[in-house]
Residue frames as a rotation matrix with the C-alpha (Angstrom) as fourth column:
UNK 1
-0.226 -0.426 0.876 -4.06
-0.972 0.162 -0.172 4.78
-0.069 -0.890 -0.450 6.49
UNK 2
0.523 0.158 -0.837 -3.53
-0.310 0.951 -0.013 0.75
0.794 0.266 0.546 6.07
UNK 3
0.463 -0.085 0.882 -3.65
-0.749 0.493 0.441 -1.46
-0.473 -0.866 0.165 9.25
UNK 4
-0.041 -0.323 -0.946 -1.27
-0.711 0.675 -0.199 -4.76
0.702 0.664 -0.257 8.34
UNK 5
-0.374 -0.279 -0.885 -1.22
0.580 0.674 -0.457 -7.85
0.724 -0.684 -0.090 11.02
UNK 6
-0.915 -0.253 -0.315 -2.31
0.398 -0.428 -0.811 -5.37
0.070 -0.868 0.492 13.63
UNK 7
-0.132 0.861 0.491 -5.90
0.991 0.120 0.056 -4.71
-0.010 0.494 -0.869 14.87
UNK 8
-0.278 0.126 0.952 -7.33
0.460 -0.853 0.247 -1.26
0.843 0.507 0.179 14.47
UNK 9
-0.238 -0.208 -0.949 -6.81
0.965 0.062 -0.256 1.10
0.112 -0.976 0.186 17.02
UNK 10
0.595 0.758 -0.268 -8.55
0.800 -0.524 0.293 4.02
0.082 -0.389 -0.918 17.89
UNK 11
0.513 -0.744 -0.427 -5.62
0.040 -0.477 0.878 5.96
-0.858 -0.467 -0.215 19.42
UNK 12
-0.335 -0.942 -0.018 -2.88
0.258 -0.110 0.960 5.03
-0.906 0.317 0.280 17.07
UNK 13
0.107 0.333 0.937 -5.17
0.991 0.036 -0.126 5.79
-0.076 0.942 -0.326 14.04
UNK 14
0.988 -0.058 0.145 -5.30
-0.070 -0.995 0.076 9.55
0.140 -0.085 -0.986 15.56
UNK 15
0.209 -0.931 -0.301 -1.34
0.129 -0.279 0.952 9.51
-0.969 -0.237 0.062 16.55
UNK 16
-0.167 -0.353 0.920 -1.05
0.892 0.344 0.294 8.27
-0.420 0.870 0.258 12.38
UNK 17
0.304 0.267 0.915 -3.47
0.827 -0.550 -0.114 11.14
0.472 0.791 -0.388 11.15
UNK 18
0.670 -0.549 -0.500 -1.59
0.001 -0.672 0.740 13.56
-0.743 -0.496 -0.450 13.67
UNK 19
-0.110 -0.955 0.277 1.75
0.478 0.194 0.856 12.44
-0.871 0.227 0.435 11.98
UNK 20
0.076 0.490 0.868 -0.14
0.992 0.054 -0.117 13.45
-0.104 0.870 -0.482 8.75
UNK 21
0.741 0.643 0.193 -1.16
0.628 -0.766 0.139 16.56
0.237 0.018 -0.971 9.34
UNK 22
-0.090 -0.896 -0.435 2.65
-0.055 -0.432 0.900 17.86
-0.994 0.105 -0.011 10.54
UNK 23
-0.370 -0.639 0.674 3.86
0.708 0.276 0.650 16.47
-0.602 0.718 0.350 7.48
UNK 24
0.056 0.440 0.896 1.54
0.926 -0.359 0.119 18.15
0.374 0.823 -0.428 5.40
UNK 25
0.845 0.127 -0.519 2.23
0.323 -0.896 0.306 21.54
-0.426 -0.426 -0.798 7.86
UNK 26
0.152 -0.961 -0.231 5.65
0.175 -0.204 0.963 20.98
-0.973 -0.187 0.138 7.21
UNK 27
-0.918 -0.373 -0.135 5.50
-0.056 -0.216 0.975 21.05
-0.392 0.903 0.178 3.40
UNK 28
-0.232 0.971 -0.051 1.95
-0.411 -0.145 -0.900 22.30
-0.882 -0.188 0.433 2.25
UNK 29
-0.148 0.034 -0.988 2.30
-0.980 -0.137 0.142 21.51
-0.131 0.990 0.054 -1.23
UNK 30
-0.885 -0.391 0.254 2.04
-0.388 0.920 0.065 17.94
-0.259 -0.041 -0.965 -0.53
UNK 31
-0.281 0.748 -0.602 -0.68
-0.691 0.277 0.668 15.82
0.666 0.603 0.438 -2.64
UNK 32
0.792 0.601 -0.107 -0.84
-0.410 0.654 0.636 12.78
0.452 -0.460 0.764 -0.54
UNK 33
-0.499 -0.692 0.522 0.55
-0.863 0.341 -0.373 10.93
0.081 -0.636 -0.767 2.64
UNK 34
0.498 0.572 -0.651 -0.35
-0.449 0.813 0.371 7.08
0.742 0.107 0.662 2.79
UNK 35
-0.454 -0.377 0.807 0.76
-0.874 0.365 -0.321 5.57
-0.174 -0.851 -0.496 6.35
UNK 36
0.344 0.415 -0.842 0.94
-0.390 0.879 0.274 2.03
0.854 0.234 0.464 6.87
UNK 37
-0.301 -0.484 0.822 1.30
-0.954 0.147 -0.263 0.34
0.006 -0.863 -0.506 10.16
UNK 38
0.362 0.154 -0.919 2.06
-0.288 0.957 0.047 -3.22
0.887 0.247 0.390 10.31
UNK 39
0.547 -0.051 0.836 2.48
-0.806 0.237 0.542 -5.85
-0.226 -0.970 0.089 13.31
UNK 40
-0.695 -0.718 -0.024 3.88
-0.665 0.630 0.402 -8.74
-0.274 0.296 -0.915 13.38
UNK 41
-0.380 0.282 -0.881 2.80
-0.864 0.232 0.447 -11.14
0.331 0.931 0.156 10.71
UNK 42
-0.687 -0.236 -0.687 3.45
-0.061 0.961 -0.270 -15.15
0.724 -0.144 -0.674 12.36
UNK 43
-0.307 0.486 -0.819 1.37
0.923 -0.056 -0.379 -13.52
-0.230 -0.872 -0.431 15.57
UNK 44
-0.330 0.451 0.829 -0.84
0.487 -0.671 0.559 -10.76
0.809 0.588 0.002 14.82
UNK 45
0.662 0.745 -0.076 -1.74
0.226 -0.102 0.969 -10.33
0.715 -0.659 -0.236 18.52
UNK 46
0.152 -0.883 -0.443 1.65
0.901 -0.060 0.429 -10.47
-0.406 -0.465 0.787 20.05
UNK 47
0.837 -0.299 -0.458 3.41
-0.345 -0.938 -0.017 -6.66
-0.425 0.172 -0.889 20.65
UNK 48
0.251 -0.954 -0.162 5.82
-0.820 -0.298 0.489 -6.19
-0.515 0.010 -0.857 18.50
UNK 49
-0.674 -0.598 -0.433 7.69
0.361 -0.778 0.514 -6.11
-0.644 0.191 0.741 16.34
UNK 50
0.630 0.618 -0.471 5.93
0.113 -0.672 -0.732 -2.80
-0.769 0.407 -0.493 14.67
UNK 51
-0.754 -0.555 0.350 6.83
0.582 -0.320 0.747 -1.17
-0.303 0.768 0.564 11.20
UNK 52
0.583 0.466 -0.666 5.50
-0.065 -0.790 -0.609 2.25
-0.810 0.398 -0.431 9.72
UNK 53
-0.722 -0.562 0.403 6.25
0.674 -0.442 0.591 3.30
-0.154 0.699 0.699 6.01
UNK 54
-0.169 0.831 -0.531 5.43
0.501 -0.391 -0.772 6.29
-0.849 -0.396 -0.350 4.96
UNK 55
-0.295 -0.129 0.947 4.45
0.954 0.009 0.299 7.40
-0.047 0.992 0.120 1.49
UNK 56
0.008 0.274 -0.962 4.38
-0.213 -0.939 -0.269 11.70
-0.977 0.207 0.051 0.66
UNK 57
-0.107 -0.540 0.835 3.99
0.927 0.249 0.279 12.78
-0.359 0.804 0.475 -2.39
UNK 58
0.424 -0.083 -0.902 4.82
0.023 -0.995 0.102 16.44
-0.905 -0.064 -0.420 -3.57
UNK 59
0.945 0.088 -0.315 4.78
-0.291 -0.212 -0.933 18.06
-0.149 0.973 -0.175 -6.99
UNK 60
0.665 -0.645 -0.377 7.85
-0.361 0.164 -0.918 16.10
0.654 0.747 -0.124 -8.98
UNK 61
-0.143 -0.952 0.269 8.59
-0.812 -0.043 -0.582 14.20
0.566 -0.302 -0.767 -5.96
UNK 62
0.631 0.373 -0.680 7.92
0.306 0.686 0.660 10.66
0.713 -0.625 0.319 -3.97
UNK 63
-0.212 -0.352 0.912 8.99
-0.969 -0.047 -0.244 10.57
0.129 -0.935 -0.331 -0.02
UNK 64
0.759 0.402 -0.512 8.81
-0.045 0.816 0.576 6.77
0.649 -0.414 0.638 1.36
UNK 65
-0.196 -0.470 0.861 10.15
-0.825 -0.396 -0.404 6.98
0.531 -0.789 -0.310 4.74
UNK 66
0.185 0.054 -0.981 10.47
0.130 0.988 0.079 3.81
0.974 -0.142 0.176 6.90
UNK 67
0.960 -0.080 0.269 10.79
-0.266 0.046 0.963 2.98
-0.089 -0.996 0.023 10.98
UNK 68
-0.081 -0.931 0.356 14.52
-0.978 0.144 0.153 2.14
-0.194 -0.336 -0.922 11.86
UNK 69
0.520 0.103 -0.848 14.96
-0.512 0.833 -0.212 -1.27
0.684 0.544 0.485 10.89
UNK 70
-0.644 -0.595 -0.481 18.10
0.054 0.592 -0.804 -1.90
0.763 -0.544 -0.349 13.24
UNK 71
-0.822 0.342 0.456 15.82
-0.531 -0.170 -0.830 -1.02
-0.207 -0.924 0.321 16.39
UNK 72
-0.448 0.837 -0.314 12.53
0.456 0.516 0.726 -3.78
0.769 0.182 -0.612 16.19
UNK 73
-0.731 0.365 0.576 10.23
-0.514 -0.850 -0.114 -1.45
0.448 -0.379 0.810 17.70
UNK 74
-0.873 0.384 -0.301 7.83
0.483 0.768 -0.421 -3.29
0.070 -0.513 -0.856 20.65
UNK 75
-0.432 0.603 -0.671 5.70
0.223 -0.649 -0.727 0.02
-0.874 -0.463 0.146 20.65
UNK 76
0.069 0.257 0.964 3.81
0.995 0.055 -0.086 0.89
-0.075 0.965 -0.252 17.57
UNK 77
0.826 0.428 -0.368 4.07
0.461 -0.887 0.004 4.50
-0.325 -0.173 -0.930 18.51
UNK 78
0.102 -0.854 -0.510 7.45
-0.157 -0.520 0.839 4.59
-0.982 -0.005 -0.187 18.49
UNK 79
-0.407 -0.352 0.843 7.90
0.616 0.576 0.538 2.83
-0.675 0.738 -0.018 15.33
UNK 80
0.453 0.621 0.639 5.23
0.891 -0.292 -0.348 5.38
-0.029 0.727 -0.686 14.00
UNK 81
0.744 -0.338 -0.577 7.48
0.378 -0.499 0.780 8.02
-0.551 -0.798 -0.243 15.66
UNK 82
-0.280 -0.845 0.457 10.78
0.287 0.380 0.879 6.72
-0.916 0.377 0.136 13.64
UNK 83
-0.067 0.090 0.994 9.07
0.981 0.188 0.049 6.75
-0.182 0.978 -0.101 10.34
UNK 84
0.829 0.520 0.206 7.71
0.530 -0.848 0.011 10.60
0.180 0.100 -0.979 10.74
UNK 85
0.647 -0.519 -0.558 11.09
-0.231 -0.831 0.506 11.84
-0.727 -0.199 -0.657 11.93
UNK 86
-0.422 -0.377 0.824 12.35
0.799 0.275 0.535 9.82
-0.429 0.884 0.185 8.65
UNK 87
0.197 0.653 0.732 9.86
0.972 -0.229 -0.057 11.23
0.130 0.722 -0.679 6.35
UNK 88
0.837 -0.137 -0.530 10.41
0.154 -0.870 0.468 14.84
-0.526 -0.473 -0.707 8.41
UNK 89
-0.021 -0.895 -0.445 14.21
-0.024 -0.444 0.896 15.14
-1.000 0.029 -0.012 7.31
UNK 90
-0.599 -0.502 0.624 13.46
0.725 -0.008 0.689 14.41
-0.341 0.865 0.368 3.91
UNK 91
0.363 0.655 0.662 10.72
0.920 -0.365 -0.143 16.36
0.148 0.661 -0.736 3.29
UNK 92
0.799 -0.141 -0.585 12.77
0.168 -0.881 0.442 19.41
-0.578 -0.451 -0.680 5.13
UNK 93
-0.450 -0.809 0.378 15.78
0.371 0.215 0.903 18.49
-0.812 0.546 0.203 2.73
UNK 94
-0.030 0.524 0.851 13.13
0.999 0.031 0.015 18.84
-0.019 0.851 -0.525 -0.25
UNK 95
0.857 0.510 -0.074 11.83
0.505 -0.860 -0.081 22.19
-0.105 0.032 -0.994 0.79
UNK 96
0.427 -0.539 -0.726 15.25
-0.010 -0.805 0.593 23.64
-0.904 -0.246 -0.349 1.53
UNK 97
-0.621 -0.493 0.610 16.35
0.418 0.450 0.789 22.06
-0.664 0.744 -0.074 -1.92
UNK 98
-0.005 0.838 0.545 13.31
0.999 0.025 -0.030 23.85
-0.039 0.545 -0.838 -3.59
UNK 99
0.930 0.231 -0.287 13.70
0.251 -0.967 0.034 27.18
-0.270 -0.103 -0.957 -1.96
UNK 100
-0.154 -0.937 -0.314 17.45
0.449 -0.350 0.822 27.44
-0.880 -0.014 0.474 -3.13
UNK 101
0.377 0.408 -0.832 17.87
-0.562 -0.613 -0.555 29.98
-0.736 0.677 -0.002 -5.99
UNK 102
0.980 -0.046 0.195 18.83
0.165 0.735 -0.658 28.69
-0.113 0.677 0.728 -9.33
UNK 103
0.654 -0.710 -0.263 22.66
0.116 -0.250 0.961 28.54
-0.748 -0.659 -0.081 -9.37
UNK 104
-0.469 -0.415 0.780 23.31
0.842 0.057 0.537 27.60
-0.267 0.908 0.323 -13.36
UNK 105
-0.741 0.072 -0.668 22.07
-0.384 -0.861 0.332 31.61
-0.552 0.503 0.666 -14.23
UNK 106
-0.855 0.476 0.206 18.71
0.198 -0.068 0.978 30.16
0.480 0.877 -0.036 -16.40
């Protein structure tokens, strides 16, 4: 978990390792999740705009999942929100893409 421009927060550190822990419910095999939440840069104190990437990795696979870009997120929650239901569809895409049988007969 890497704070960027933004100071360390109690709360959103649990909302981050919450976000974790789904992820890693949602596909168990996962090795590691690295969350970054960043603030704005020019004003580190000023709300907003937020950005989350998230990094999964899972045997013979990277996830990096981003906040919405068109939407500048004033909340860091949401923005942390955005990235996890990113990261969420791919990693559900992976699993269902894992559990299909083989279709070429080897």
């Amino acid at each position: 978990l890497t704070f960027r421009h933004l100071p360390r927060s109690g709360a959103l550190e649990s909302s981050a390792r919450d976000i974790g822990n789904r992820l890693q419910q949602l596909y168990q095999r996962m090795t590691a999740c690295h969350i970054v939440l960043e603030g704005n840069a020019a004003a580190p104190e000023a709300d907003g705009p937020y950005h989350v990437r998230i990094h999964v990795s899972v045997p013979g696979a990277q996830i990096h999942a981003e906040s919405a870009f068109a939407d500048p997120h004033t909340q860091a929650r949401n923005a942390l929100h955005s990235a996890y239901e990113n990261a969420k569809r791919q990693l559900e895409k992976l699993k269902r893409l894992h559990s299909r049988p083989d279709v070429t007969g080897s």
